[in-house]
C-alpha positions in Angstrom: 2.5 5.2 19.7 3.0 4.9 23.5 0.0 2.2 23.6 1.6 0.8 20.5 4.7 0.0 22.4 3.3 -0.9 25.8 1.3 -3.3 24.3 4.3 -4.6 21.9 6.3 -5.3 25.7 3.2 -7.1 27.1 2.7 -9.6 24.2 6.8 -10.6 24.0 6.1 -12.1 27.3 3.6 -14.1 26.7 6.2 -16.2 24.5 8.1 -17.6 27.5 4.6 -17.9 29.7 3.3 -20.1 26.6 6.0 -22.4 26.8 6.4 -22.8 30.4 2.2 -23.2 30.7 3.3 -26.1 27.7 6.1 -28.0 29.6 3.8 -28.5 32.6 1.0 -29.4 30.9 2.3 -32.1 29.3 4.4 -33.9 32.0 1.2 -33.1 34.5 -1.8 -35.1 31.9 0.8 -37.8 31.5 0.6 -38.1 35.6 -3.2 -38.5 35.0 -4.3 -42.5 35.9 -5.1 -45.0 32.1 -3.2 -45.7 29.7 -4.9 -44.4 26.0 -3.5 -46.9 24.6 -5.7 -50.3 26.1 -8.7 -48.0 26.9 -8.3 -47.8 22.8 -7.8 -51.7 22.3 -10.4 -52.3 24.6 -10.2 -54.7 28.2 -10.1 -57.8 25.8 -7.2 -57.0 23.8 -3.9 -58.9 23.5 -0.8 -57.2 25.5 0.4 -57.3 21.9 -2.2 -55.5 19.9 -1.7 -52.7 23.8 2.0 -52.3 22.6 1.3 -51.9 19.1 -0.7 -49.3 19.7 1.7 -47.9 22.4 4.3 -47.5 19.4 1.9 -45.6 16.8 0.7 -43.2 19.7 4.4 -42.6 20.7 3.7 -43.3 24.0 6.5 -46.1 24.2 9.2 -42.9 23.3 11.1 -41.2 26.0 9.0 -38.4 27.7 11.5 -35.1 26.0 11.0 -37.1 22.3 7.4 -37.1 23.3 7.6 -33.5 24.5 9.7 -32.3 21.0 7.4 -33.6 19.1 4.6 -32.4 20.3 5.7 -28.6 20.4 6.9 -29.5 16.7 3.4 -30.3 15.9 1.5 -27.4 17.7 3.5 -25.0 16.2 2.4 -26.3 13.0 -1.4 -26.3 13.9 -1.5 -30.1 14.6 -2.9 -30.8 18.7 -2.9 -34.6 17.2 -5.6 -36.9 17.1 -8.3 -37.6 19.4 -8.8 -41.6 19.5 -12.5 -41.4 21.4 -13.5 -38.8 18.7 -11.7 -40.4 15.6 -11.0 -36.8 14.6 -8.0 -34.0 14.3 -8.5 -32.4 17.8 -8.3 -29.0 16.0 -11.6 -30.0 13.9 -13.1 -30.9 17.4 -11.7 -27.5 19.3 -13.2 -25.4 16.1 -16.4 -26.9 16.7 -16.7 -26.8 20.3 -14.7 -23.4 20.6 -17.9 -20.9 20.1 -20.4 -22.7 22.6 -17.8 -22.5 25.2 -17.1 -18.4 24.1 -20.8 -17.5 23.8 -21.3 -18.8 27.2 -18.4 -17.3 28.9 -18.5 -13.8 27.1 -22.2 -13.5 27.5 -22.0 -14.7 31.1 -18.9 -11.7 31.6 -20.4 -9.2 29.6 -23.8 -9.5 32.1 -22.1 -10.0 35.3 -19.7 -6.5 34.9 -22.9 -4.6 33.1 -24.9 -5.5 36.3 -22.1 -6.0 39.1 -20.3 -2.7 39.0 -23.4 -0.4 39.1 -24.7 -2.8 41.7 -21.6 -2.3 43.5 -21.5 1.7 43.2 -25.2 1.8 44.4 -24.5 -0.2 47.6 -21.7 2.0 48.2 -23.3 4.9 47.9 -26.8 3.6 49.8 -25.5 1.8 52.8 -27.7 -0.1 55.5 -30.0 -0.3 53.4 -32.6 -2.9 52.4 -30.1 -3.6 49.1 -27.0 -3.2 50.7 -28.9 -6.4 53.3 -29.9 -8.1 50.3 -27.0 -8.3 48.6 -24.6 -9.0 52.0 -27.0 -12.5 51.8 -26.5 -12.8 48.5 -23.1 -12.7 48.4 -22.5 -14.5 51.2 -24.8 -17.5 49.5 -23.4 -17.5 46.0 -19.6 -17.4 47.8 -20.5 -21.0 49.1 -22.4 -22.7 46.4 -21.0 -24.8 43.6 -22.0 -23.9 40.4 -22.7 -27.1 39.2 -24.9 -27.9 41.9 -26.7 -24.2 41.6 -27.2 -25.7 37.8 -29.1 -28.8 39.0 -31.6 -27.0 41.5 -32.3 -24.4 38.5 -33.2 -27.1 36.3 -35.4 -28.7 39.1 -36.9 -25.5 39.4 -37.5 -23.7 35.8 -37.8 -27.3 34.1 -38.6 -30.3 35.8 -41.5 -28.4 38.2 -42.7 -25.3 36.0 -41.6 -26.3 32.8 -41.1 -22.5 31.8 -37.5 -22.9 30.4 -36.1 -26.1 28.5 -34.5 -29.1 30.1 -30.6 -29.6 29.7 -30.6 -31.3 26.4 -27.6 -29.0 24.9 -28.3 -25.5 22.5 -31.3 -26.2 20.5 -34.7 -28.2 21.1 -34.3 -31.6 18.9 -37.0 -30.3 16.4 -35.0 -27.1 15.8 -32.9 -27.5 13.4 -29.4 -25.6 13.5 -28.9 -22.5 11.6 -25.8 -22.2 9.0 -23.0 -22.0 10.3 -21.1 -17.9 10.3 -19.4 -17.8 13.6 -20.4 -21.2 15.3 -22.3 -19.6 17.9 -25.9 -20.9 17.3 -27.6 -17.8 18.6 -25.6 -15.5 17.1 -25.3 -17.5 13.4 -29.6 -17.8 13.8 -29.7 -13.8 14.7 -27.3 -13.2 11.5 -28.9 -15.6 9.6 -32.7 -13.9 10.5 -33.8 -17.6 11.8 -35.8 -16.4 14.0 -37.7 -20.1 15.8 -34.1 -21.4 16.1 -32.9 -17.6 17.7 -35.6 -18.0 20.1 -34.9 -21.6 21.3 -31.3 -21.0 21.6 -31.4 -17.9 23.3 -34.2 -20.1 25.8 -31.3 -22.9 25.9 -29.2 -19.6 27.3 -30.6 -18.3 30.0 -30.5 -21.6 32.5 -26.6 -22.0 32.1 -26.0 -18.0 31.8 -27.5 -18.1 34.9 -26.1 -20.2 37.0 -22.3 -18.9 36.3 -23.7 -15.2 36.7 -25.3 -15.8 40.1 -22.0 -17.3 41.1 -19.2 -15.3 39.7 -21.1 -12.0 39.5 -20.6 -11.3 43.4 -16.7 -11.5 43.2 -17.1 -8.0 40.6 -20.1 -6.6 43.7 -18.0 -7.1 46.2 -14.9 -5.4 45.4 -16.9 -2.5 43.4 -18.1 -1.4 46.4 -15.1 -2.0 48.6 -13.3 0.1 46.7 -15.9 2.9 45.5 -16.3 3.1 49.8 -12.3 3.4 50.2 -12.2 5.9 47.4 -15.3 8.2 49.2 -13.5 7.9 52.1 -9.9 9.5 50.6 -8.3 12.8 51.4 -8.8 13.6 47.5 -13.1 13.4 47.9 -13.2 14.8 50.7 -11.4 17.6 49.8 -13.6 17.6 47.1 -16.4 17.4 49.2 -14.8 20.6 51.7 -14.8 22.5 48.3 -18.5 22.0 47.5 -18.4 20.1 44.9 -21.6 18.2 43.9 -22.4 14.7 44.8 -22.1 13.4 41.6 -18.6 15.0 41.0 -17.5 13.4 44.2 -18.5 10.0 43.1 -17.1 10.6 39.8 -13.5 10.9 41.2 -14.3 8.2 43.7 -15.5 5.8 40.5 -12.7 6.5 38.4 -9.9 6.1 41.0 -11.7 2.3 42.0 -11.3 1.5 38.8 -8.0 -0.4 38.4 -8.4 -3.1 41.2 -12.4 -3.4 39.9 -10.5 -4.4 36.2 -8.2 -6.6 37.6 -11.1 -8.6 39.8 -13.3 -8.5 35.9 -10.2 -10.5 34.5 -10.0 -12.3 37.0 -13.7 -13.3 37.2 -13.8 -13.8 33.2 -10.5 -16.5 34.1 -13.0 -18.3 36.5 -16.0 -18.4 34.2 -13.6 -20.5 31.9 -13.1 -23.1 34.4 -17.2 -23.0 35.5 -17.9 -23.2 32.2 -16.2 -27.3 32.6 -19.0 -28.5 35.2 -21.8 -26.2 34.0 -21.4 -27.4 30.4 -21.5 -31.0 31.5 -24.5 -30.9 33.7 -26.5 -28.8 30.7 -25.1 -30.9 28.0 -23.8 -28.1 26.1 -21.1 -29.4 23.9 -18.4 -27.1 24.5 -14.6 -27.4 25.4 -15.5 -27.6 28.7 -17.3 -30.8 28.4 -14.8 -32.2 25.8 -12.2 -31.7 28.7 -14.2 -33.7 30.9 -15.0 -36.6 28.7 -11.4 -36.1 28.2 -10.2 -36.6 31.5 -12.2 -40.1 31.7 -10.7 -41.5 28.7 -7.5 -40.8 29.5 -7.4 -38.7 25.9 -4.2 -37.0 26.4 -4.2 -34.8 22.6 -8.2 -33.3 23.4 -7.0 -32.1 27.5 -3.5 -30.7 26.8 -5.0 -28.7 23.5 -7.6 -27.6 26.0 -5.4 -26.3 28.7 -3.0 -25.0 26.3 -6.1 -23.0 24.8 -7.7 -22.0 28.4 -3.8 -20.6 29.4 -3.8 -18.6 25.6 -6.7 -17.0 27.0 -5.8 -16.3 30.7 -3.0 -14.6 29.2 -5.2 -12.6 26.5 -7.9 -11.4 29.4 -5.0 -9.8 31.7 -3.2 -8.5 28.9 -6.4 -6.9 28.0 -6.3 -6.5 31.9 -2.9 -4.6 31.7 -4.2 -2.4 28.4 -7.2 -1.0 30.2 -4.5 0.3 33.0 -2.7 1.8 30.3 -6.1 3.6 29.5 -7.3 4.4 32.7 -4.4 5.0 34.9 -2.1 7.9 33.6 0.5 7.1 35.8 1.5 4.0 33.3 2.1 6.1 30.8 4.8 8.2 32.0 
């Protein structure tokens, strides 16, 4: 009942937060340089046939009719139309949606499987050849753009040994796409028991996977082990340690006690993935929301880039109200 009502307090805020994250995202894209409207008409069109399309778009109403309407419409399920895509941008977001989800949640679920025990080990085993490894490491991935780390990976593993596939999107050409359950192609061709479409997909993966794990994954190393070190360090394990308790028990307490600023740097890295995931899905050809944002942003499409922003503030607010649940859980101090 307690969790109940801790999480019923955290999810009335995210009312207000919505519609503040809304406001500014719609005055902000309208900031953006183009006008829709004669990138629609075309550079040969009549100042006429500009205006006339001006008027359908409602872009020739005041900016708080604009605004009214618009929060009318999304309430109702409607983000409007895309005019590059000729389609409902809620058609386009439902299609795009799971590529941009398998990618992130994969690329999260890897980097905190792999980055907190790294983190615990180099804490515990300092100065030594993987506490020097991973210093480099993390000093390297801290300073490289992820696009960019995309590029030399697909020089590497494609254009000079060929032993993963080039960045042509999800599937090989010849592959064709299993039926659609979820909308993520690996995980519909897994549930589906296609297995030659499971394999190239999960092939199409690992390149992009990559690239944001290498990257992000040090942010969730680096403070594991700050913190697992601070927490060893504490009257409490030392006391612990004066008591003759074993090793293992020490560390224990030492684990459990890093815990709460370790979940706040995972939501925090899972928030960053989702803006990687713009520039990585572009140079791999995904097909995702990130790359609909970006093909957004060049056509001046103002319905596709607020729906996406909207939808990437929806789930910063979901990860660190997850964020504040796992405090709840972990930290018995919250609930009293």
């Amino acid at each position: 009942m307690r969790f109940a009502k801790y999480a019923g307090r955290r999810l009335i805020f995210l009312v207000p937060q919505l519609f503040v994250v809304s406001i500014i995202v719609f005055f902000l894209v309208r900031l953006l340089p183009g006008d829709p409207a004669f990138l629609m008409a075309g550079q040969f069109a009549t100042e006429e046939r500009i205006e006339e399309l001006r008027s359908t778009m409602g872009l020739d109403q005041p900016l708080y009719d604009q605004y009214a309407r618009y929060v009318t419409n999304v309430l109702q399920g409607d983000f409007g139309h895309s005019w590059r895509t000729s389609q409902p941008v809620i058609e386009d977001i439902k299609q795009r949606l799971p590529a941009t989800l398998e990618l992130v949640l994969l690329t999260g679920f890897i980097s905190v499987a792999l980055g907190i025990p790294i983190g615990i080990y180099t804490a515990v085993k300092k100065r030594g050849i993987a506490d020097r490894v991973l210093f480099g490491y993390g000093m390297l991935a801290g300073s490289i753009p992820d696009f960019w780390l995309g590029l030399i990976l697909i020089f590497v593993f494609f254009s000079l040994t060929g032993i993963l596939p080039g960045p042509i999107g999800q599937l090989d050409p010849i592959v064709s796409t299993p039926p659609r359950i979820t909308g993520a192609i690996a995980l519909d061709a897994l549930l589906g028991g296609h297995w030659e479409a499971f394999k190239s997909a999960v092939l199409h993966l690992i390149l992009p996977v990559a690239t944001l794990t290498l990257v992000y994954m040090t942010l969730i190393i680096k403070n594991t082990r700050t913190m697992v070190e601070e927490m060893m360090n504490s009257d409490f394990v030392q006391h612990a340690r004066a008591m003759g308790f074993k090793r293992s028990i020490q560390l224990r307490y030492a684990v459990r006690n890093a815990l709460p600023p370790v979940v706040t740097v995972v939501g925090i890295v899972f928030w960053f993935l989702l803006g990687g995931a713009v520039l990585v899905e572009t140079v791999f050809a995904w097909g995702g929301l990130g790359q609909y944002a970006v093909e957004s942003v060049i056509s001046s499409d103002y319905a596709p880039l607020q729906a996406f922003v909207l939808l990437a503030a929806v789930f910063t607010l979901l990860v660190f109200l997850l964020v504040d649940l796992a405090y709840f859980v972990i930290d018995p101090r919250i609930k009293t």
